[in-house]
Structures are given as C-alpha cells and as structure tokens.
N, C-alpha and C positions, 0 to 999 in steps of 0.2 A: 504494500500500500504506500502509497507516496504521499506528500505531505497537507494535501489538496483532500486526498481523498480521509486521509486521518481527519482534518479538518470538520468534514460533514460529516462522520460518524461522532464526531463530538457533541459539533449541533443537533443532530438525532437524540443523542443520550441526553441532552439537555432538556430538549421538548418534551421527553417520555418526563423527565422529575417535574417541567411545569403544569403538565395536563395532569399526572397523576397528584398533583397539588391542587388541582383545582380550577387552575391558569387552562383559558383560550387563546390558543396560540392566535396571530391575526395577521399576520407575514412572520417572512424570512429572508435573511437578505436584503433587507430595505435599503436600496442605495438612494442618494442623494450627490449632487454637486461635492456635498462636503464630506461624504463617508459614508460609510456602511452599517447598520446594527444589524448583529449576527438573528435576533429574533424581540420580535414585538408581540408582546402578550397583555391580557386583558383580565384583571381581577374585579373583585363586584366594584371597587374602590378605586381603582387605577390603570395606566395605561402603564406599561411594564416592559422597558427598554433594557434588552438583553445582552452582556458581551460574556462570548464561551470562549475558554481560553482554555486550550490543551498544552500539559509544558512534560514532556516524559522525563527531559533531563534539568537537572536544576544546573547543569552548569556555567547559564548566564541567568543565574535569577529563578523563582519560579513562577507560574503562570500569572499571580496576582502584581511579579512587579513587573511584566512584562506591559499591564495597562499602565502606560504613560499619562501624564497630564496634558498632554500634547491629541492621543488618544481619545480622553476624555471630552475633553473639547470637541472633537469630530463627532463623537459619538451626540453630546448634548447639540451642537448646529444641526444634525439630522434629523434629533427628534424635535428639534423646535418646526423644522420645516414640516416632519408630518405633523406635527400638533396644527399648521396650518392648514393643511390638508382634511382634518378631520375635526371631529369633533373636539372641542378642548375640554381637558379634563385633569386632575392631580396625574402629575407619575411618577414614576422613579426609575432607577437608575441600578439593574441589579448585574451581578457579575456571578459565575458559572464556573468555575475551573473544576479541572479534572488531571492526572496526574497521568490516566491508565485509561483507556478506554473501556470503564467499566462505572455502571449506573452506581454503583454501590459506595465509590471511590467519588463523588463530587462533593465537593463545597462552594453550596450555595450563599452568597451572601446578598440581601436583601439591603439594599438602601444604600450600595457600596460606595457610592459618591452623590455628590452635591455639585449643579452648575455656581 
C-alpha cells in the first residue's frame, strides 16, 4: 500500500468511530481554494470539521504534531468558506490520529483547536 492509499484507509477508520459515535458524516474531502478537510460531520449541536492524521513512525514527531498552525489555518479558511456555503451553525475543530491502521488504536480529540 503506498502512502495515498494508507491515507484513505485512515479516513475510513475515522468515519466508522464518527458514525459509530453518532456523527453524520456530510462530505469528504472538502476542498476549497484554501485547503482541504479530510471529513465534515454533523452532531445534533455542531458542524464537525475533521483532520485524520496517520503517523506509523514517530521519527519526525507524531501525528498530533505533525498538525501545524500553518495547517490549522487552512483547515479553519475552508470551513469558514463552507460555513458560507451552508447553513451556519457552532462547530468545531476535531483531530483523529491513529498510529496503526486499526479502529481500536485512535485518539480522538474533540475541540482540538480554536480559530
């Protein structure tokens, strides 16, 4: 598997913990001008901007510090652009890593950043 295709098996195993959470997934992939969010989901409360991050090897860091503030920023310009797009509503900002390709092995963190 090449690193493209690890990639979407990640955001796969991500989508199974947010539906099995209760989360409607609403895209994937949302690209924008300014960047990409790996998956946009919808809680009774929020609109739920996703980045999954697969990091197998820690030996530049691991998946959580691979989201830069630089990152972050692209990530927050995209959802303002869909928040334009759609309905407005509260959201947030969660982050997804996984170590291993395995649903068992994620940590999810909820509200991981602030614009």
């Amino acid at each position: 598997m090449d690193k493209q295709q690890h990639g979407q098996s990640a955001e796969r195993i991500a989508e199974q913990v947010l539906v099995q959470a209760g989360l409607q997934i609403y895209a994937r992939n949302f690209r924008s001008r300014y960047g990409e969010i790996d998956l946009i989901a919808r809680d009774p409360r929020a609109w739920v901007f996703c980045e999954v991050r697969l990091r197998r090897s820690h030996r530049w860091g691991g998946a959580a510090e691979s989201i830069t503030r630089s990152k972050q920023q692209r990530i927050v310009a995209t959802a303002v652009y869909f928040l334009n797009l759609h309905t407005e509503a509260p959201c947030r900002f969660d982050v997804l890593l996984l170590d291993a390709l395995d649903i068992d092995r994620v940590e999810w963190i909820k509200d991981a950043f602030r614009p």
